[in-house]
C-alpha positions in Angstrom: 23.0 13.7 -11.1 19.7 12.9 -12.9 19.8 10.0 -15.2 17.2 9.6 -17.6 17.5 6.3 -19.6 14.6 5.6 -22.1 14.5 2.5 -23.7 11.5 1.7 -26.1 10.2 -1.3 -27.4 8.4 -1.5 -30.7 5.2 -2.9 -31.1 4.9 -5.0 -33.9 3.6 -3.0 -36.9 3.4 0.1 -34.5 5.8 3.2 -34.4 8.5 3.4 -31.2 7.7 5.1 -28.4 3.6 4.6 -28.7 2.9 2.6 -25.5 5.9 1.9 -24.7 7.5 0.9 -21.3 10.3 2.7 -19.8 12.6 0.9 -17.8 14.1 3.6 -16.4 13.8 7.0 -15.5 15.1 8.2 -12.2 15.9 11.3 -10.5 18.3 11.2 -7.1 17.6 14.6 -5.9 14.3 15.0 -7.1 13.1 16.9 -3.3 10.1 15.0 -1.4 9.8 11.6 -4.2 8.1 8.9 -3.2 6.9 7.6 -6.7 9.0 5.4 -8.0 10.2 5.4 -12.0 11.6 2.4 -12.5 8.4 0.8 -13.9 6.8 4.5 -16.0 4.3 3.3 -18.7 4.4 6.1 -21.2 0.5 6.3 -22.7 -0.5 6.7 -26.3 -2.9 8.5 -27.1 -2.5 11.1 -30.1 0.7 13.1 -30.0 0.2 17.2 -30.4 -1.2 17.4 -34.0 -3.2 14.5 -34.5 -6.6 14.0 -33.8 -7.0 14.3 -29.6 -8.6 11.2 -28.0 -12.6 11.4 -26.8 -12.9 12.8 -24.0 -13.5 11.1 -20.5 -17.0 12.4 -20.5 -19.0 9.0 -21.3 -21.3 7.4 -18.9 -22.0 4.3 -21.2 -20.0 1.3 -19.5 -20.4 -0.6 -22.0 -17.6 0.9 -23.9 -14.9 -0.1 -21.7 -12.8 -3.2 -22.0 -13.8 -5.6 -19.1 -10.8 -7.6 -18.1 -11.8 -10.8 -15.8 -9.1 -11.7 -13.5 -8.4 -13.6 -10.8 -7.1 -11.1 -9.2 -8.5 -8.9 -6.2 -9.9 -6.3 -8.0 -8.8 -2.6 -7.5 -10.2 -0.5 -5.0 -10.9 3.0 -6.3 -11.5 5.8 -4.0 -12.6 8.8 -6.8 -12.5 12.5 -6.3 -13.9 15.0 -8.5 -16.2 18.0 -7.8 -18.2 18.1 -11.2 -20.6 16.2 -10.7 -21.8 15.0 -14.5 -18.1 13.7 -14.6 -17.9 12.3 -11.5 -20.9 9.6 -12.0 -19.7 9.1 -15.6 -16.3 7.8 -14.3 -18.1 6.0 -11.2 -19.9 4.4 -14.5 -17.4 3.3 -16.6 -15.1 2.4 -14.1 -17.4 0.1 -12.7 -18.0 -1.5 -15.9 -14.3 -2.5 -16.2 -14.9 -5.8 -14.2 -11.7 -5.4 -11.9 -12.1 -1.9 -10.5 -14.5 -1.2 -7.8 -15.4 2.3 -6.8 -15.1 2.3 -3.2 -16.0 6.2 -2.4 -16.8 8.9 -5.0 -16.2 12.2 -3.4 -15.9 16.0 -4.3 -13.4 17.3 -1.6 -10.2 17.0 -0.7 -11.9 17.1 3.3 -14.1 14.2 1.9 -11.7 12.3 0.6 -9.4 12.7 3.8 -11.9 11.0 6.1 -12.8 8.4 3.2 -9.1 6.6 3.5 -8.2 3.2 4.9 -6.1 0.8 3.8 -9.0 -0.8 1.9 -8.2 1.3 -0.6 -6.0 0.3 -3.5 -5.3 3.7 -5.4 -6.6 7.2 -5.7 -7.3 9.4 -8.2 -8.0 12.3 -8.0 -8.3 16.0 -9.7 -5.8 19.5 -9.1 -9.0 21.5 -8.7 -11.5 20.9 -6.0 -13.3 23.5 -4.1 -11.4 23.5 -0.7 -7.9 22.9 -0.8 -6.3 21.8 -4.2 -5.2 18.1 -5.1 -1.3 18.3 -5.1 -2.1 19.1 -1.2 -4.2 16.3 -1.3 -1.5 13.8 -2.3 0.8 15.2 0.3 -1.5 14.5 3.1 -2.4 11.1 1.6 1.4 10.3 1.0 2.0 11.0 5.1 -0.4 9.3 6.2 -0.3 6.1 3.7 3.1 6.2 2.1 2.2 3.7 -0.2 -0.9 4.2 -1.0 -0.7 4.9 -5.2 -2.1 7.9 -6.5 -3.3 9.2 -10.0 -4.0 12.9 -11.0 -6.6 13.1 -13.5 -6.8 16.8 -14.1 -7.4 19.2 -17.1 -3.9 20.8 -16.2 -0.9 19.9 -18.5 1.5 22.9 -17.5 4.5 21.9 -16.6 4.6 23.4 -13.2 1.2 21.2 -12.3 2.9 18.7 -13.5 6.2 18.8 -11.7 4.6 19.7 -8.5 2.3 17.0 -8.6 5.4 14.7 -9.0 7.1 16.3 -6.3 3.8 16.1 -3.9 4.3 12.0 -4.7 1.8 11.0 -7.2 2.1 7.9 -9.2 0.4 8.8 -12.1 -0.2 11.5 -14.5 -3.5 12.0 -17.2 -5.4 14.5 -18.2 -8.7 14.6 -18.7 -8.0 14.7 -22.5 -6.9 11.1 -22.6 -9.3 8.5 -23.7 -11.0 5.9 -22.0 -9.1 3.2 -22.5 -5.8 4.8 -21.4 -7.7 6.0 -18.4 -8.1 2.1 -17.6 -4.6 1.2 -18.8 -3.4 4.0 -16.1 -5.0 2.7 -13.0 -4.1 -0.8 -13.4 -0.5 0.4 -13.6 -0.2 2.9 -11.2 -2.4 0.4 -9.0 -0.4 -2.5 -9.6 2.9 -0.8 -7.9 4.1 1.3 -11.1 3.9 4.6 -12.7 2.1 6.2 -15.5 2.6 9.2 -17.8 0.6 10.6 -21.0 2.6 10.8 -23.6 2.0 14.4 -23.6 3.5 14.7 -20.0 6.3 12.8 -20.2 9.0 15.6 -22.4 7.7 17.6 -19.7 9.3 15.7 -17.2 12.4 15.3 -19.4 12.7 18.6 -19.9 12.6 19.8 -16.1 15.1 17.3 -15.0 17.3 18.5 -18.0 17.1 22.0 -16.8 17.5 21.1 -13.1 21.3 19.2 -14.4 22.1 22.7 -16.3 21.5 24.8 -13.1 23.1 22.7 -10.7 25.8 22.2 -13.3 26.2 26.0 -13.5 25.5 27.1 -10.1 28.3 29.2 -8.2 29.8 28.4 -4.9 30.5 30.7 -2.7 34.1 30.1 -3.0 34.1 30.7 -7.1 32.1 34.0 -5.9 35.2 35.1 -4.0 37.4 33.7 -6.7 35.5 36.0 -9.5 35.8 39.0 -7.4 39.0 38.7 -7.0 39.6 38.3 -10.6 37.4 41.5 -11.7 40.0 42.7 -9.2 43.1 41.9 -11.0 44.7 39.6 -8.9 47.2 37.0 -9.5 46.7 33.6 -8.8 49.0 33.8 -5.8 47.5 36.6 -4.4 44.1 35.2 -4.8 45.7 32.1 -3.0 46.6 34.4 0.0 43.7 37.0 0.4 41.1 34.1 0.4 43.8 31.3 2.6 44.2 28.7 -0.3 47.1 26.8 -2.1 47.6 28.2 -5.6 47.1 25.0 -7.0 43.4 24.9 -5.4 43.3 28.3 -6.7 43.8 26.8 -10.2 41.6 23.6 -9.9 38.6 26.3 -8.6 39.6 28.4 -12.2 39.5 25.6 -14.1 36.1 24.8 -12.6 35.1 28.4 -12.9 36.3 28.9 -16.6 34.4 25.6 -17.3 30.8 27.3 -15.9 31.3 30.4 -17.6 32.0 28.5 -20.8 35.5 30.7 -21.7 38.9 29.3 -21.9 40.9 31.9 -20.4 41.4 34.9 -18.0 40.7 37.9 -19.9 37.3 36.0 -21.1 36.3 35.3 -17.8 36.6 38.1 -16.0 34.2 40.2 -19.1 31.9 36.8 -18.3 32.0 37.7 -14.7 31.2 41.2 -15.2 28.4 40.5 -17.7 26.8 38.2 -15.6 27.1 40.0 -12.6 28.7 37.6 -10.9 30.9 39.7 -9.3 32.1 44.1 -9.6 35.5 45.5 -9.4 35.9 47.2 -6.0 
């Protein structure tokens, strides 16, 4: 059952649910997860309608936020085919003060024979010229389970998105988002948690929401035989006998049946049935 608990905390003076911090957000049969949600930093940059962010396109380092710490700084291994964009983040990720660009690569091949455990998180683009990022973060995911990574991609659909999360990533941006969120992103994702745009995240919502409704609604094959046997015209005992139940399974299965076909009787289910094409009269 997915379980999607959102709990916002107000900046002072700001509105709920800019950068906010969810506390939870979990999936249990999400197939092939290896990011965990339990520490998802929504972003906030400009929701749909407002003015969009500047783009990640400056080389300038000078206008990123250096943060000192005493910390070991974060090992970046970057990979992005353009080329103008790929120095301009090597740039201003350098400029940060705790990131260091270990590699800078444009392949997925490159980037392959670029790991080792030196490295602290990667990022890393959907499109690149020989096999495609979401691959990418499988193979990294196999052979470094724990090794964080971030998409940084002009794709916001929602099926890049969900099967980036399903490949493993940690981290979700597009190449919309500003500079400073870019930053924000990697020293989350890097530091053992999880980031989302604020533009990504109702995507997320919304797949796991539809995932509950058709697991909720799928038929087993037992309600299959049920249904035909209904379109059929059969009693509940005889239904009971031809398919070797007790009639008061027959009637828990009906109850269950009537429930997914949203009707609340036997002449309503059977036109459901039909309608649907569930199941045919013989």
């Amino acid at each position: 059952m997915a379980i999607v608990t959102v709990a916002c905390k107000r900046r002072p003076g700001g509105k709920p649910g800019v950068g906010a911090k969810v506390e939870r957000l979990t999936q249990s049969d999400w197939p092939s997860r290896t990011t965990r949600f339990d520490q998802v930093v929504i972003g906030s940059e400009s929701l749909p309608g407002n003015s969009p962010p500047n783009m990640i396109t400056s080389s300038d380092s000078s206008q990123a936020v250096r943060k000192p710490s005493n910390e070991r700084k974060i090992s970046v291994l970057l990979v992005e085919d353009h080329q103008v964009l790929r120095d301009s983040l090597t740039v201003l990720l350098k400029g940060a003060g705790d990131i260091v660009v270990q590699d800078a690569v444009a392949t997925a091949g490159e980037a392959l024979q670029k790991l080792s455990r030196d490295i602290d998180l990667v990022i890393l683009d959907i499109s690149l010229p020989d096999r495609d990022g979401i691959w990418l973060t499988r193979k990294i995911k196999a052979l470094y389970p724990s090794l964080p990574v971030l998409v940084l991609t002009m794709h916001e659909g929602e099926n890049f998105v969900i099967s980036a999360l399903e490949a493993g990533v940690d981290g979700y941006l597009t190449k919309w988002a500003g500079q400073q969120e870019l930053l924000r992103a990697i020293r989350a994702v890097a530091r053992d948690g999880s980031y989302l745009q604020t533009r990504i995240a109702p995507l997320v919502v919304q797949a796991l929401r539809r995932r509950e409704a058709r697991r909720r609604t799928a038929f087993s094959d037992r309600e299959h035989q049920i249904a035909k046997c209904l379109v059929n015209g059969l009693s509940n005992s005889e239904i009971a006998e031809r398919i070797r139940l007790s009639v008061s399974t027959v009637k828990s299965d009906l109850r269950s049946l009537y429930s997914k076909l949203e009707v609340s009787g036997r002449s309503e289910a059977v036109a459901a049935v039909v309608e649907k094409g569930i199941a045919h009269r013989d």
